[in-house]
C-alpha positions as CSV (number, residue, x, y, z in Angstrom):
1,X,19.1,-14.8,-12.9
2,X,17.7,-11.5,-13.3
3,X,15.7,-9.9,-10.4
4,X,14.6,-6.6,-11.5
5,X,11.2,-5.0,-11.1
6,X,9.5,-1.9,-10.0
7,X,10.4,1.2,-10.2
8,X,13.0,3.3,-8.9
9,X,12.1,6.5,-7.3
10,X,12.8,9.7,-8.3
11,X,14.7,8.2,-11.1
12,X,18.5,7.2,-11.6
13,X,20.3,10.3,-11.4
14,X,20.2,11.2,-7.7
15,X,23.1,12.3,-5.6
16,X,23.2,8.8,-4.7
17,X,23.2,6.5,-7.5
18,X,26.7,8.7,-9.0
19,X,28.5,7.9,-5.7
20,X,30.1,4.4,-5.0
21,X,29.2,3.1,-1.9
22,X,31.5,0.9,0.4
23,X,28.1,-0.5,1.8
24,X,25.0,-1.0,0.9
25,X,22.4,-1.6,3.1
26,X,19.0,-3.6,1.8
27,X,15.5,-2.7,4.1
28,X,13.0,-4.6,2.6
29,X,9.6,-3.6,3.9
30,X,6.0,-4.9,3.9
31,X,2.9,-3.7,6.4
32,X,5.6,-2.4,8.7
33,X,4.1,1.6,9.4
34,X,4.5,1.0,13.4
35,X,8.8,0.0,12.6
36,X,9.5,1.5,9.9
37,X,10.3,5.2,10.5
38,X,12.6,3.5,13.3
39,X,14.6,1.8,11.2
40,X,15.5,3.9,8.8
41,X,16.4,6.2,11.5
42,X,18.6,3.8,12.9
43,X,20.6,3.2,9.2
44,X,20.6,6.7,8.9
45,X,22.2,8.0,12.3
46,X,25.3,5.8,10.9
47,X,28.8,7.2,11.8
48,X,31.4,6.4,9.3
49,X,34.4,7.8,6.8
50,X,32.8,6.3,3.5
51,X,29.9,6.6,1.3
52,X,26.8,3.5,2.5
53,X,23.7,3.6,0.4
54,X,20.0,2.1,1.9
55,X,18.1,0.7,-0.7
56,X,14.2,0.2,0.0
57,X,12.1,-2.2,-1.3
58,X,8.7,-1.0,-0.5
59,X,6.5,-4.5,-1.5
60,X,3.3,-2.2,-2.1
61,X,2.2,-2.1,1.3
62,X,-1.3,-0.7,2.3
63,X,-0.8,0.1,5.8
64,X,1.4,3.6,5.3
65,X,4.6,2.3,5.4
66,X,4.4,3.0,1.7
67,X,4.0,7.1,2.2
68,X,6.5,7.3,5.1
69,X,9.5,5.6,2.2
70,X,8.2,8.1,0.1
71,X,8.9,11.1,2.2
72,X,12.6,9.5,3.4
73,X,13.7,9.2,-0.3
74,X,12.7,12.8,-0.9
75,X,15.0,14.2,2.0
76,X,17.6,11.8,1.8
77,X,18.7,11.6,-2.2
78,X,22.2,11.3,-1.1
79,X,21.3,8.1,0.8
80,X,18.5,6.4,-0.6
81,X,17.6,4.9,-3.5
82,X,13.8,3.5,-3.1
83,X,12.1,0.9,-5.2
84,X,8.8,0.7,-5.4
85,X,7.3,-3.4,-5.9
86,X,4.1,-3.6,-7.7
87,X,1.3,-6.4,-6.0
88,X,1.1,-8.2,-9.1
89,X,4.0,-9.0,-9.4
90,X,4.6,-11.2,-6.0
91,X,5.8,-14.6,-6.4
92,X,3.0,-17.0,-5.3
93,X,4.3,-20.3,-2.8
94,X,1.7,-22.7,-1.6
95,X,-1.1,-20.2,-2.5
96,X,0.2,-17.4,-0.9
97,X,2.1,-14.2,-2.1
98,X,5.4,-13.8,-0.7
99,X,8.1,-11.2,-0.5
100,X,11.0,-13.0,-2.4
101,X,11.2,-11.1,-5.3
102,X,11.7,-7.9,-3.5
103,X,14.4,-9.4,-1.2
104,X,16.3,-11.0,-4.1
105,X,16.0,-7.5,-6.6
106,X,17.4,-5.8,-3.5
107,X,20.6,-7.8,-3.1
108,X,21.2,-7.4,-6.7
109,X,20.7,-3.9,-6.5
110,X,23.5,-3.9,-3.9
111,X,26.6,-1.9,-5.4
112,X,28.3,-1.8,-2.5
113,X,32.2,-3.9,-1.4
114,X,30.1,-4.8,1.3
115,X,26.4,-5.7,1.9
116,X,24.2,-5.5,5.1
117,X,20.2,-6.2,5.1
118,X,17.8,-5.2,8.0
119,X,14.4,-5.5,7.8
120,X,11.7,-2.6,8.1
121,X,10.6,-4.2,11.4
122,X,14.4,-4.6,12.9
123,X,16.6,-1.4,14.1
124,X,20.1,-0.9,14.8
125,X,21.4,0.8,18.3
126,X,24.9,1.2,17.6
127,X,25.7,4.5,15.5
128,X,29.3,2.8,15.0
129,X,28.0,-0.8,13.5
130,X,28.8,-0.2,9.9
131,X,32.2,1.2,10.4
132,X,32.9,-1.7,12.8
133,X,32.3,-4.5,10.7
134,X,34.4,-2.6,8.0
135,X,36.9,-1.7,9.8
136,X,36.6,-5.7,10.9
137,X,36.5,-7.3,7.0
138,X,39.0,-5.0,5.5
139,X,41.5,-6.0,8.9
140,X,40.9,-10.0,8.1
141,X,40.3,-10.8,4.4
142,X,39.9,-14.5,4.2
143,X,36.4,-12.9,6.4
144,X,33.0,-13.3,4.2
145,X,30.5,-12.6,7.2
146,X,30.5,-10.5,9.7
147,X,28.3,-11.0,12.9
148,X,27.5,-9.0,15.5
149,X,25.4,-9.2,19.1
150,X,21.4,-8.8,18.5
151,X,18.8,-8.1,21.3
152,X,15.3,-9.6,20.9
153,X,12.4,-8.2,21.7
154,X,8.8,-9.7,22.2
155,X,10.2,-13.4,22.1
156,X,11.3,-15.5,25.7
157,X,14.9,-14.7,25.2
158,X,16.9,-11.9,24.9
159,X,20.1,-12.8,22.0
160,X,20.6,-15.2,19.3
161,X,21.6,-18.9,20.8
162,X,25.1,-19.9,20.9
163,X,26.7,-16.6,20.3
164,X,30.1,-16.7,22.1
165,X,31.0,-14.2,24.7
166,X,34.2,-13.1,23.3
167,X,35.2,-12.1,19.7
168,X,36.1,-14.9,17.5
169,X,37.0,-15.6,13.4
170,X,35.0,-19.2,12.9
171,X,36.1,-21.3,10.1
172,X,33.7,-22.6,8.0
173,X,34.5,-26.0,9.4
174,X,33.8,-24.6,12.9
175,X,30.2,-23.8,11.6
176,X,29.9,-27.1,9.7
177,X,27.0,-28.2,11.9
178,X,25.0,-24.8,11.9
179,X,22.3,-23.5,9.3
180,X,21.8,-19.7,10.8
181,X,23.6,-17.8,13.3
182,X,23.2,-14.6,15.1
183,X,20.6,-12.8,13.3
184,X,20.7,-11.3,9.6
185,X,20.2,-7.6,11.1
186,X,23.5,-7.9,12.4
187,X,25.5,-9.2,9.2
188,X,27.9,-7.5,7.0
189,X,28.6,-10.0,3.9
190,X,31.2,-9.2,1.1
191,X,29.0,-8.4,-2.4
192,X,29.0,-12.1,-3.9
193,X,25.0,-11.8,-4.2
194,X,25.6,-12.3,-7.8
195,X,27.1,-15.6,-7.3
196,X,24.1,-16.5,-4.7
197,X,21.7,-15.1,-6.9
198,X,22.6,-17.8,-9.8
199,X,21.9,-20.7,-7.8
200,X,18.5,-21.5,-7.6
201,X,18.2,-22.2,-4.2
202,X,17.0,-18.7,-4.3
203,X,13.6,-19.1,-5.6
204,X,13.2,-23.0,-3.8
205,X,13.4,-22.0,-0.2
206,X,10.9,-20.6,2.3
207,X,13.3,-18.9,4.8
208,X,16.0,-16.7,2.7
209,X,17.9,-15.8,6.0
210,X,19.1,-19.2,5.9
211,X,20.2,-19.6,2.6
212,X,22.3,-16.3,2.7
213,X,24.0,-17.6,5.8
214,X,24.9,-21.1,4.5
215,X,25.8,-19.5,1.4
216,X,28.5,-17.0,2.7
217,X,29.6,-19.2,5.9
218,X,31.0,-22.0,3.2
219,X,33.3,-19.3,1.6
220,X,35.0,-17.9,3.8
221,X,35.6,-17.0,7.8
222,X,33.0,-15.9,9.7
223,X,33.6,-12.7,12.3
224,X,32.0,-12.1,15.7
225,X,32.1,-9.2,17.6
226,X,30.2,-9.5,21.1
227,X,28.5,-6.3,21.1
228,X,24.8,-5.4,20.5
229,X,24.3,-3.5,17.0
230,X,20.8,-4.4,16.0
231,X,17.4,-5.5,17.7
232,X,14.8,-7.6,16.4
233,X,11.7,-7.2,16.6
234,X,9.3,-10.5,17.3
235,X,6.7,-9.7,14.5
236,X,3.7,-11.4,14.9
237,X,2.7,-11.8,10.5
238,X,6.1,-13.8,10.6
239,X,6.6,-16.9,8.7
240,X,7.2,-19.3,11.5
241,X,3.9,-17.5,13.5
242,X,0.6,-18.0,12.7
243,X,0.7,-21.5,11.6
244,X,0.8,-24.6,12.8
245,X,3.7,-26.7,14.5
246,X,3.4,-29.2,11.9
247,X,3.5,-27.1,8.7
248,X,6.5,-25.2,10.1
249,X,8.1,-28.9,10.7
250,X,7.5,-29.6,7.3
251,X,8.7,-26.0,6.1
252,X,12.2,-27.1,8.2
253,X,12.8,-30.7,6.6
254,X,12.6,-29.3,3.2
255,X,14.9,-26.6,4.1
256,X,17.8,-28.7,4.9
257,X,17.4,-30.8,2.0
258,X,17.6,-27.9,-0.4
259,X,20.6,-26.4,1.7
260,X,22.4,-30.0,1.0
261,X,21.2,-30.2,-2.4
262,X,22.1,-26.9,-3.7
263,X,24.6,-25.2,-1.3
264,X,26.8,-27.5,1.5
265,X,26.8,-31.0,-0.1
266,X,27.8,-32.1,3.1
267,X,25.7,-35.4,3.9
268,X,26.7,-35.6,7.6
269,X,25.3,-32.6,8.1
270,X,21.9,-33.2,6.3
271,X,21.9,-37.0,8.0
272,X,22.5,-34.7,11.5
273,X,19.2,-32.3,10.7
274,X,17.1,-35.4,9.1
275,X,17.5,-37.1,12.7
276,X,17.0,-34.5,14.9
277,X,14.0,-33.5,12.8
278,X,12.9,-36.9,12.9
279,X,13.1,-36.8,17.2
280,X,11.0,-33.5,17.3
281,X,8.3,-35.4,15.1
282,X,7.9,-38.2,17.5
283,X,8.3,-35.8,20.4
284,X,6.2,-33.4,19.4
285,X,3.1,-35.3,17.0
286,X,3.4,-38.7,18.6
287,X,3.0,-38.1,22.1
């Protein structure tokens, strides 16, 4: 499937787009002016010995965070490549606009060995992440995610659940039972987005961080290194936020049904999720 739209700034022939990167790194961005400028800061300030592009997708935000991609393209044309996302052109779920399209024309963008996303709103803190996780996936090749340590901020914990305390390679057997791990600002993925972006789980889910996980855990080993690369941020115009309990139960049950139906297969695991959602319904709407 083809994911193409908007416009790339400042044209095709930048410094840029006649290197090949190792990595690319996808920011997609909506309404994010207060993180923004953070973030791409945080990309930028990268140490390593190869060439990483950040590709923007700027979803035609009205809050500024438009004007401040705009003047990071222009000073960075040996880094960034910027595309600019029309409003029109959203993809519409249950009434709403959403942000898919930019997401999924971002991974296929990605010409990099390697892909990493972060989110305008999220920030890395480690000026070494990038050449960790490289250094990492090149070292174990039957790798096809790497994960690192994320701090949270705004939210009643601090890191991801159930991240060990000491570097491990998990199987994909090892991660049979879980959906998501870590957090996607931490990742490093080997470029199979093309693969991913045939299947059309793609355009069926609500929650793309959860697809790309499942996706990549199932074909190969998974890498964690326990130390803090990337924070994120608790936004408050999240999915999950701003609606109610029951909708975001509903949002969940058809998630796992698509992940069995179009990625894992496995029906263990979906008869696992089906009855633990079916306890949070009774203990949460029945009570």
């Amino acid at each position: 499937m083809q994911f193409f739209y908007g416009v790339e700034y400042l044209g095709g022939n930048k410094r840029i787009n006649i290197i090949q990167p190792l990595v690319s790194v996808c920011v997609p961005t909506f309404q994010h002016y207060q993180y923004i400028q953070k973030c791409l800061d945080s990309i930028l300030s990268q140490r390593t010995n190869f060439t990483y592009e950040i590709i923007i997708g700027e979803d035609d935000s009205s809050d500024g965070t438009k004007d401040i991609c705009l003047s990071y393209a222009e000073l960075n044309q040996d880094k960034i490549r910027l595309f600019l996302r029309r409003d029109e052109d959203k993809m519409i779920r249950n009434g709403r606009k959403t942000g898919r399209l930019n997401h999924l024309a971002l991974y296929q963008s990605a010409r990099g060995k390697y892909v990493c996303i972060c989110d305008g709103d999220d920030y890395w803190v480690n000026e070494q992440k990038l050449q960790l996780q490289v250094d990492f996936m090149e070292k174990y090749p039957t790798a096809s995610l790497c994960i690192t340590d994320t701090d949270i901020k705004g939210g009643l914990v601090s890191r991801p659940a159930d991240l060990p305390e000491k570097f491990h390679v998990f199987s994909p057997y090892e991660l049979r039972k879980k959906n998501y791990f870590g957090h996607i600002s931490s990742w490093m993925m080997r470029n199979e987005m093309e693969e991913l972006l045939n299947n059309r789980i793609v355009l069926k889910t609500e929650i793309i961080d959860m697809v790309v996980f499942t996706f990549y855990k199932n074909r190969g080993d998974t890498i964690f290194i326990p130390i803090v690369t990337s924070v994120y941020n608790l936004n408050p115009n999240g999915i999950f936020r701003g609606r109610s309990s029951l909708e975001n139960w509903k949002t969940m049950v058809t998630m796992n049904w698509h992940l069995f139906y179009f990625l894992h297969n496995d029906p263990v695991q979906l008869t696992r999720s089906f009855l633990y959602s079916l306890r949070r319904f009774f203990v949460n709407f029945l009570k």
